[in-house]
C-alpha positions in Angstrom: -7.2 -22.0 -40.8 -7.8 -25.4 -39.2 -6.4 -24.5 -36.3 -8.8 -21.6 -35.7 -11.7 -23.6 -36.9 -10.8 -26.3 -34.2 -10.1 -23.5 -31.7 -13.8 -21.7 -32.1 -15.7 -25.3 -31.6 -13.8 -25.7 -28.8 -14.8 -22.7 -27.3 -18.5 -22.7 -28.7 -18.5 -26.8 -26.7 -16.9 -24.8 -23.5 -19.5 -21.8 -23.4 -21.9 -24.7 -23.9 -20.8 -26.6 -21.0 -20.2 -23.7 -18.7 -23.9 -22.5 -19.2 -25.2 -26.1 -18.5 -23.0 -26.2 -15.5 -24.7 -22.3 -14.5 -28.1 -23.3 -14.8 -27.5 -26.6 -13.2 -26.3 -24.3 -9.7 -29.1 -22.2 -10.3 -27.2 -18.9 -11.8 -27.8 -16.0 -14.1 -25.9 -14.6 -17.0 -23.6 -11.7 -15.7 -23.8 -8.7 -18.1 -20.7 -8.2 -20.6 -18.5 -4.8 -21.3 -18.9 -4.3 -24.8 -15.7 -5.0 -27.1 -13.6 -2.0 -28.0 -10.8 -2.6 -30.3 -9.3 -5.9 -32.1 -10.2 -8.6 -30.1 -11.0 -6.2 -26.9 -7.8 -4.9 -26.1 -8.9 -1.4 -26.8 -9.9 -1.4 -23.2 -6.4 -2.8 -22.3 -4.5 0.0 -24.1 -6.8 2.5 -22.6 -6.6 1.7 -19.3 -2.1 1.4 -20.1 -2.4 5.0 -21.3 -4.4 5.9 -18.1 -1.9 4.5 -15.8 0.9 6.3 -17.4 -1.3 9.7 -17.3 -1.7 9.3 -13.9 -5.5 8.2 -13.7 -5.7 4.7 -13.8 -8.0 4.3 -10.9 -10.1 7.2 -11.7 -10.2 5.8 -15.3 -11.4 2.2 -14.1 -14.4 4.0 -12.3 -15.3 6.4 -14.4 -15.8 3.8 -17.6 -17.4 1.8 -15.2 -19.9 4.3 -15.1 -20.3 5.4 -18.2 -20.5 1.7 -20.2 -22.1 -0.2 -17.6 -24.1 2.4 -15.5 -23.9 3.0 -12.3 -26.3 0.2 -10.8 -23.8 -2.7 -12.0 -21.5 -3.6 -9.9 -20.0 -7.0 -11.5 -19.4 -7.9 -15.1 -17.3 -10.2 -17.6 -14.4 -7.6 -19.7 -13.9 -9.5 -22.8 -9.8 -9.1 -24.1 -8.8 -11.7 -26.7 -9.5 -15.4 -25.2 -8.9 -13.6 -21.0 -11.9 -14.7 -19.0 -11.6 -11.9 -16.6 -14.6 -10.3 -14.5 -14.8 -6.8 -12.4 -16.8 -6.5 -9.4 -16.7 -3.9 -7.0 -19.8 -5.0 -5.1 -18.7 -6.0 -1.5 -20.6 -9.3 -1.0 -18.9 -10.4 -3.9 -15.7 -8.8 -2.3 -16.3 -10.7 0.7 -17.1 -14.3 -1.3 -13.8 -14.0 -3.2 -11.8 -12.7 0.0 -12.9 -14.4 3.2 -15.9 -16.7 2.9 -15.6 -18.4 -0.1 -11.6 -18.1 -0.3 -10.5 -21.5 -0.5 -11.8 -21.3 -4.2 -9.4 -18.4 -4.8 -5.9 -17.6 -5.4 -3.9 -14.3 -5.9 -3.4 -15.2 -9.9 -0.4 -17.0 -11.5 0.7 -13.5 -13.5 1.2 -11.8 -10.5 3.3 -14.0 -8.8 5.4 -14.1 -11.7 5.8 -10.3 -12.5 6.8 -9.5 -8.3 9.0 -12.6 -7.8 11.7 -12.1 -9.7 12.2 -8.8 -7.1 10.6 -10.3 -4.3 11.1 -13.8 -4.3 8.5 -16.0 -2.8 7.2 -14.5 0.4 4.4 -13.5 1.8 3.1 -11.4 -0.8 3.6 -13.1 -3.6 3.4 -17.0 -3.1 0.1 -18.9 -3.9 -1.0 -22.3 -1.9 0.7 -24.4 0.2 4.2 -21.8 -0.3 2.1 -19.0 1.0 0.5 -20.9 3.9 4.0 -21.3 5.3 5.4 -17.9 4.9 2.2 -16.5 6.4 2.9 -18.8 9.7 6.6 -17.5 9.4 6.2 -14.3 9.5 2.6 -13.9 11.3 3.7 -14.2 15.2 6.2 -11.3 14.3 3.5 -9.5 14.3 1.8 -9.2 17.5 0.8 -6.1 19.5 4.2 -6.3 21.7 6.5 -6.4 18.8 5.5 -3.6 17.1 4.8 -1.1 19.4 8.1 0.5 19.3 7.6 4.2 19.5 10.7 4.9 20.9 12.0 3.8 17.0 9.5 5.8 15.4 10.5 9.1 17.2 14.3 8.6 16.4 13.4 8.5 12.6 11.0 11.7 13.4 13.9 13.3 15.0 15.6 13.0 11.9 12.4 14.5 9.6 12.2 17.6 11.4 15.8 18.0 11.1 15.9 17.3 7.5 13.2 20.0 7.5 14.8 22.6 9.2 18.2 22.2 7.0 16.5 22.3 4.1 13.5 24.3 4.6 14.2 26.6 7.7 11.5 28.8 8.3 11.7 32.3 8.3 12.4 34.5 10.8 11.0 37.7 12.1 7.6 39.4 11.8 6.6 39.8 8.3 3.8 37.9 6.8 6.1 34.9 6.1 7.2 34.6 9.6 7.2 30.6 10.7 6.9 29.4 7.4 8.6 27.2 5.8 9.4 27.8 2.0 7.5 25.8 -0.7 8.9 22.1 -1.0 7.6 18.8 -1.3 7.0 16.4 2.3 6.4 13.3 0.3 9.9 12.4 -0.6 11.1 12.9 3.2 8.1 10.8 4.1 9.5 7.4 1.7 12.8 8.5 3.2 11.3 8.4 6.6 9.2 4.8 6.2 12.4 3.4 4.7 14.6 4.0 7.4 12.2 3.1 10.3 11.3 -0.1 8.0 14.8 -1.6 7.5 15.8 -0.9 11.3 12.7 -3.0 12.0 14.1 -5.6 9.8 17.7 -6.0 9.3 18.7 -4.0 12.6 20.0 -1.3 11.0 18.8 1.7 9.0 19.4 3.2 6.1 19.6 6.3 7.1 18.4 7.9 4.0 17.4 11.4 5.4 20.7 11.8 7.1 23.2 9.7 5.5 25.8 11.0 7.8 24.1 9.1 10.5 24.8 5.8 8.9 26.9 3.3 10.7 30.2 1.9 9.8 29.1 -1.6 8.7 31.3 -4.7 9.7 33.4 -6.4 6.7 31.8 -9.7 5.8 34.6 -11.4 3.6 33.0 -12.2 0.0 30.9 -10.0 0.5 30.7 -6.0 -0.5 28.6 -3.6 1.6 25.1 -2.8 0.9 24.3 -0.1 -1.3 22.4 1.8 1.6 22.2 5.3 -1.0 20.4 4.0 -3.5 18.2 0.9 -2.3 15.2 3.0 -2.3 15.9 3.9 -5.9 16.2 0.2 -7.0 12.7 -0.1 -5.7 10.5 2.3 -7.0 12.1 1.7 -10.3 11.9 -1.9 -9.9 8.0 -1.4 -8.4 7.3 0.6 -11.9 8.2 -2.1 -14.6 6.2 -5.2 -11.6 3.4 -2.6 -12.5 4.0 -3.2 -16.1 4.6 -6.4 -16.2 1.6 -7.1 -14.0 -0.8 -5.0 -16.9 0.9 -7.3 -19.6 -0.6 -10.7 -17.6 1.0 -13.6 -19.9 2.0 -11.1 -22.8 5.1 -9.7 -20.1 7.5 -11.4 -22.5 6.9 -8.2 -24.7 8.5 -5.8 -22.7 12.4 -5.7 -22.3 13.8 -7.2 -19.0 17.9 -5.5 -18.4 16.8 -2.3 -16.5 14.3 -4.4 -14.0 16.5 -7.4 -13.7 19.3 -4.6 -12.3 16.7 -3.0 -10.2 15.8 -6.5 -8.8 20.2 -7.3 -8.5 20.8 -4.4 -6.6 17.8 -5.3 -4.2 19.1 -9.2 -4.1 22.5 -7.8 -3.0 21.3 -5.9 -0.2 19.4 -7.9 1.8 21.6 -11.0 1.0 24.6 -9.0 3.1 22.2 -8.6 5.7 21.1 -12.1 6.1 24.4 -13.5 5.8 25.8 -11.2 8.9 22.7 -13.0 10.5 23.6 -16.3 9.9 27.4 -16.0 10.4 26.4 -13.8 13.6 24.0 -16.6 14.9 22.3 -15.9 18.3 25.2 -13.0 19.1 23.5 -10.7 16.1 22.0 -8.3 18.8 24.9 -8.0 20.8 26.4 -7.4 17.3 24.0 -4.4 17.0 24.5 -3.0 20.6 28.1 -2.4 20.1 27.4 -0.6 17.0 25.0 1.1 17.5 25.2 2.0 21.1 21.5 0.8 21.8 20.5 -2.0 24.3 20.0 -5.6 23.0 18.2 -6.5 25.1 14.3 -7.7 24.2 14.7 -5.2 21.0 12.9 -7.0 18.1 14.7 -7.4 14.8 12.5 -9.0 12.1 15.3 -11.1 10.6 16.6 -11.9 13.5 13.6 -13.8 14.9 12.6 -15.1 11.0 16.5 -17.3 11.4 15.7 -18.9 14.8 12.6 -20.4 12.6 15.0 -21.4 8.7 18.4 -20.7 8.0 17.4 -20.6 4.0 19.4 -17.7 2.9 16.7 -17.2 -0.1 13.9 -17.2 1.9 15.2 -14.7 4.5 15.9 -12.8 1.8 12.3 -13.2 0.3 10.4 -12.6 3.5 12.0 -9.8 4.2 12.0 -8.0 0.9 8.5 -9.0 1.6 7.8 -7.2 4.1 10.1 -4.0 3.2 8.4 -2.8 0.2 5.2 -3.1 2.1 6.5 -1.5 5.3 7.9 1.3 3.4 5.5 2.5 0.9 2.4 2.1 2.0 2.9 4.1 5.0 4.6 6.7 3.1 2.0 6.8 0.6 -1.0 7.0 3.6 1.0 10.1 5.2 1.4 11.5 2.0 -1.9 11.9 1.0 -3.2 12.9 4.5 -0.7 15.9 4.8 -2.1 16.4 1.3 -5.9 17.1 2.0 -5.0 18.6 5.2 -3.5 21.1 3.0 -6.7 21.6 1.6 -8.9 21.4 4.5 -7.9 23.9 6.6 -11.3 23.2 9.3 -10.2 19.8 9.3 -6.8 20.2 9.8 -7.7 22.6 12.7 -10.1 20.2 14.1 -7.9 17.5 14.2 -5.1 19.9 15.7 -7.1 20.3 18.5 -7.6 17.0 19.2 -3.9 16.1 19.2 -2.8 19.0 21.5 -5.5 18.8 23.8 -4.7 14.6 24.1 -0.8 14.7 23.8 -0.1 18.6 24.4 1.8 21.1 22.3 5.7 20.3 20.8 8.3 20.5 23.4 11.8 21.1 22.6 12.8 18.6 25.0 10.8 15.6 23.1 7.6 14.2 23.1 5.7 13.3 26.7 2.4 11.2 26.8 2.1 9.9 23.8 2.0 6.0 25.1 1.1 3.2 22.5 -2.4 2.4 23.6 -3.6 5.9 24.2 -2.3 6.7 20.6 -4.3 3.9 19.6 -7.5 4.4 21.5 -8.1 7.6 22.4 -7.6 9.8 19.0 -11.1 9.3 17.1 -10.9 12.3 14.8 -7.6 11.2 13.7 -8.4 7.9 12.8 -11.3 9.2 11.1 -9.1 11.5 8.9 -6.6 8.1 8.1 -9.6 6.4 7.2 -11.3 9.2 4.8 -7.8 9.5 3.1 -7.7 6.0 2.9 -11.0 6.3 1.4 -10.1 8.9 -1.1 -7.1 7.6 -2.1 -6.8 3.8 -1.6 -3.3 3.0 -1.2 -3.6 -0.7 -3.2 -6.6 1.1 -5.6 -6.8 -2.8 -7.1 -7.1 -6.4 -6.1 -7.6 -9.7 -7.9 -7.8 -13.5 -7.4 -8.2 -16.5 -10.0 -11.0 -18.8 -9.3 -9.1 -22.0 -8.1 -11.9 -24.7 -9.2 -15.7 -24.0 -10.3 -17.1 -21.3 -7.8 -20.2 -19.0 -7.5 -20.6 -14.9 -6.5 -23.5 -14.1 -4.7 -25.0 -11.5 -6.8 -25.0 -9.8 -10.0 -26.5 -12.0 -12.5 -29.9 -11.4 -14.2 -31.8 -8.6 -15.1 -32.2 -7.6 -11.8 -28.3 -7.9 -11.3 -29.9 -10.2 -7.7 -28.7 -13.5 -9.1 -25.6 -16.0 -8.6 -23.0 -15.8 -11.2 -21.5 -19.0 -12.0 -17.1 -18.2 -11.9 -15.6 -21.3 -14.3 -12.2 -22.3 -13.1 -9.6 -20.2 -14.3 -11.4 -16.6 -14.3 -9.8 -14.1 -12.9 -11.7 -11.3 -10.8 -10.9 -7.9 -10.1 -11.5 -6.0 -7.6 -11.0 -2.2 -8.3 -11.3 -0.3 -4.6 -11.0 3.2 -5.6 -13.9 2.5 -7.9 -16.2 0.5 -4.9 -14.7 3.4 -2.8 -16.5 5.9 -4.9 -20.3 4.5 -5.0 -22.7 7.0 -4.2 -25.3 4.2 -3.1 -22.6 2.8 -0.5 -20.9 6.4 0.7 -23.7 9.0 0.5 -23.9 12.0 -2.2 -21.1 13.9 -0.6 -18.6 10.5 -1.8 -16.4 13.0 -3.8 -15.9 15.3 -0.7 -13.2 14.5 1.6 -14.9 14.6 4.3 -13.4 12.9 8.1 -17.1 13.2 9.8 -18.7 10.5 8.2 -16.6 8.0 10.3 -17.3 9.2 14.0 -21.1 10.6 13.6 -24.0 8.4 14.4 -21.8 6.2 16.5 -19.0 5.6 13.6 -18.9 3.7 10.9 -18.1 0.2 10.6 -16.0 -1.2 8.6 -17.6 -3.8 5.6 -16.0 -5.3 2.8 -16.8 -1.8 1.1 -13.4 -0.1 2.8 -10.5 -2.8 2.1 -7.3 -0.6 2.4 -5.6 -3.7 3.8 -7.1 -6.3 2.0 -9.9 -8.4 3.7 -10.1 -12.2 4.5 -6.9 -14.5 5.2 -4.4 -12.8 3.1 -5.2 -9.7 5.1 -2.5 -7.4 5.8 -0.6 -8.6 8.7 1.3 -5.1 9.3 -2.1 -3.4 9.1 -2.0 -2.5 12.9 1.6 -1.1 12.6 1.1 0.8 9.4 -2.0 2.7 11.2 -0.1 3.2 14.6 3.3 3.9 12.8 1.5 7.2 10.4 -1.0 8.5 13.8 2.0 9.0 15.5 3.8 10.8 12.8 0.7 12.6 12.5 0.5 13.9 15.8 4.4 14.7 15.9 4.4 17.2 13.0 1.0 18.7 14.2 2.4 19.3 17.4 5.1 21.4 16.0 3.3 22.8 12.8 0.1 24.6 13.6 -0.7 25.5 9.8 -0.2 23.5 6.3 -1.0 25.6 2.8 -1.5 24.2 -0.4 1.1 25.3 -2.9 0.3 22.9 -5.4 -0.2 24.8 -9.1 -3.0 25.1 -10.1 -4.8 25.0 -6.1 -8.2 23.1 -7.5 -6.0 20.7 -9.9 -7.5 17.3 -9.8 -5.8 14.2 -7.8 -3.3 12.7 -9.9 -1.9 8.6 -8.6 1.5 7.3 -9.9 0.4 3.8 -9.7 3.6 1.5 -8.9 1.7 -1.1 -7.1 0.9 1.2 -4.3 -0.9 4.2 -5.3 1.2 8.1 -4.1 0.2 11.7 -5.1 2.0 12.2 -8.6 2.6 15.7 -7.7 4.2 15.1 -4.7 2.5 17.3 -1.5 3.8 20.6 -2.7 2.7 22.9 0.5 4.6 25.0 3.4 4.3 24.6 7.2 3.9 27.1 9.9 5.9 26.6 13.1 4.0 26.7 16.3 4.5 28.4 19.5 6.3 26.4 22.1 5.3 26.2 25.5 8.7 27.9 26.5 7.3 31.2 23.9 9.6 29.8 21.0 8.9 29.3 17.5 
């Protein structure tokens, strides 16, 4: 009982202090969610449940509306003693992001629910640790290195054959002639990101839609091969209890810890036989490559080859490239995904940007792709960057950010009864930043923001981008594979509308609403059930 008593004047002397220190810079009172549940954390079990019913972005929004109306933008969500804040307003966004960010941090919880998979990379370090892996791992990531499209169409090569063993289309001239049977694209797209992602990295890929294609790895004595069938396992199930943990903040301790601690194992033990053929390889680990895999050395970029010329840590080669995998990998997968997944059903729009493609690039050829050159792909296809974008839009890959207020700070706006004043952000507050829920303001995005709907990016000269449309984070912890991740799905794009002309729904029930399985990156929970028509060759084909 004295312990509470003590622990409510100490918080009665804080709020004290705190609105001293508001007026004192001239701020307003930001308005509050109203309590739900013991001590708040009916909003916390709620927004659990959502997550795990596959609606936790749409839940965040829509109870956003309804509590706080749709003109506020930025308020204080009271849980137990958590001083957290929401704010999907984008000069706030752009405060806590890029011009005030030396007063923020990703928060202390996070780093500790992804580092026990991760390690402490680029991603998931705060301070002084994250300013070094960024300058690691930044000049990997130029324009030169990463326009490899000759990678990218080996690993399409190998989608389109996964398709045709699998899901053949059928011959002859009845109504189902070209088409494909019913399955879903979005596994063979995670299958496809993950094997152009770890050649990038470790040299070699997985090979996880062809397994047969795998190479015969050398023996590295004390160590036992990778597990290359079931790495991309390991991470989604790893990926889902992060997620968890993440929700849980400082109460993680709750939840049991032997499945995720084997996920994050399995993971450990892969990239650790990687890096150590690296470092017992040295400057030879090319030539190493070239003999196995019967493709020239020379000038071919190799993440973790170029990340030892700059430390020979094994844990942080390790780290930085786990780093970079997950984010390589499932993003992408998850952008193309949803893409192929309106086209489904958007027939005009998928027509329309058809057009576009074969008209720039020129219809499939048997004999492999011709003119589709890095800088044409990225320069000269407006429609389909307009569909990435509105897909992007719709679906936000990363539907939630946050940061913790590093010292004392202010936000631009929302205080007041006009919602036009500066908010006063004590040390120690965390903010969130809920993009699907920014991403579907009527006031920013017009009346038509529920419509999928690529147009609004070219017409009236295009749209520019604003701290409203974050898909890759904003400010200095921007995404540094950003440019790859767009140029790496537009070309995948244009590959499977060269040879498919036609992409139907099959999805059950047709209108059924979008559902996200949210495991740090958001994918369709239903997968992208649909069917795909072959095209006519050039040669008269099919």
């Amino acid at each position: 009982m004295f312990w509470l008593r003590s622990r409510r004047v100490v918080t009665i002397a804080l709020a004290h202090a705190i609105e001293r220190e508001a007026a004192r810079r001239g701020c307003a009172p930001l308005p509050v969610l109203r309590r739900k549940g013991f001590l708040g954390f009916g909003w916390f079990v709620e927004s659990i449940r959502a997550t795990k019913d596959d609606w936790g972005p749409q839940y965040v929004a829509q109870t956003t509306d309804a509590e706080m109306g749709k003109d506020v933008h930025t308020f204080y969500v009271p849980i137990f003693d958590f001083e957290v804040m929401m704010t999907r307003d984008p000069a706030n966004v752009q405060a806590v992001l890029a011009t005030e960010s030396q007063d923020w941090d990703i928060g202390e919880y996070r780093t500790a629910s992804w580092a026990p998979m991760f390690g402490d990379g680029v991603f998931t370090a705060r301070g002084e640790h994250w300013k070094h892996s960024r300058a690691l791992v930044r000049p990997q990531f130029s324009m030169d290195q990463i326009n490899d499209l000759d990678l990218i169409e080996r690993h399409v090569q190998e989608l389109f054959a996964a398709i045709d063993r699998r899901y053949s289309p059928c011959a002859g001239a009845g109504l189902d002639a070209g088409w494909t049977p019913k399955f879903d694209l979005l596994p063979l797209f995670y299958n496809l990101t993950l094997d152009i992602t770890t050649e990038l990295i470790y040299g070699y890929s997985v090979h996880s839609q062809n397994p047969s294609q795998r190479l015969e790895l050398p023996v590295i004595p004390g160590y036992d091969a990778p597990d290359r069938e079931n790495i991309g396992m390991h991470m989604d199930g790893g990926k889902l209890w992060i997620e968890t943990r993440g929700a849980f903040g400082r109460f993680r301790w709750l939840l049991p810890t032997r499945k995720f601690y084997a996920h994050c194992a399995a993971i450990h033990k892969y990239a650790d036989w990687f890096v150590q053929l690296r470092l017992s390889r040295g400057d030879k680990y090319l030539d190493g490559l070239q003999s196995e895999a019967g493709q020239p050395s020379k000038d071919r970029f190799v993440l973790l080859h170029e990340l030892a010329k700059a430390t020979k840590d094994p844990v942080e080669l390790r780290s930085q490239t786990l780093n970079i995998l997950t984010a390589g990998r499932d993003t992408t997968a998850s952008l193309l995904g949803w893409v192929f997944y309106f086209l489904a059903r958007h027939p005009g729009v998928l027509a329309k940007l058809r057009n576009e493609v074969v008209q720039q690039f020129g219809p499939f050829r048997q004999s492999g792709p011709t003119g589709i050159e890095f800088r044409v792909l990225r320069d000269s296809v407006p429609y389909l960057y307009a569909v990435i974008n509105e897909a992007l839009r719709m679906a936000p890959v990363v539907p939630l950010n946050e940061r913790v207020a590093l010292r004392d700070t202010v936000l631009p706006r929302g205080g007041g009864p006009n919602r036009d004043k500066p908010v006063f952000v004590p040390k120690g507050t965390q903010v969130l930043i809920p993009t699907f829920a920014m991403l579907r303001r009527e006031d920013l995005w017009g009346p038509d923001v529920e419509q999928f709907r690529p147009e609004r990016w070219v017409e009236d000269g295009g749209r520019k981008f604003g701290f409203e449309f974050i898909p890759f984070g904003g400010g200095a912890r921007q995404c540094l594979g950003q440019h790859f991740a767009r140029i790496k799905a537009a070309y995948v794009i244009v590959r499977l509308l060269q040879r498919y002309d036609r992409v139907e729904n099959l999805e059950w029930p047709k209108d059924a609403p979008m559902k996200f399985h949210h495991t740090i990156e958001n994918r369709s929970a239903t997968g992208v059930q649909i069917r795909l028509h072959e095209a006519s060759f050039p040669d008269g084909s099919v």
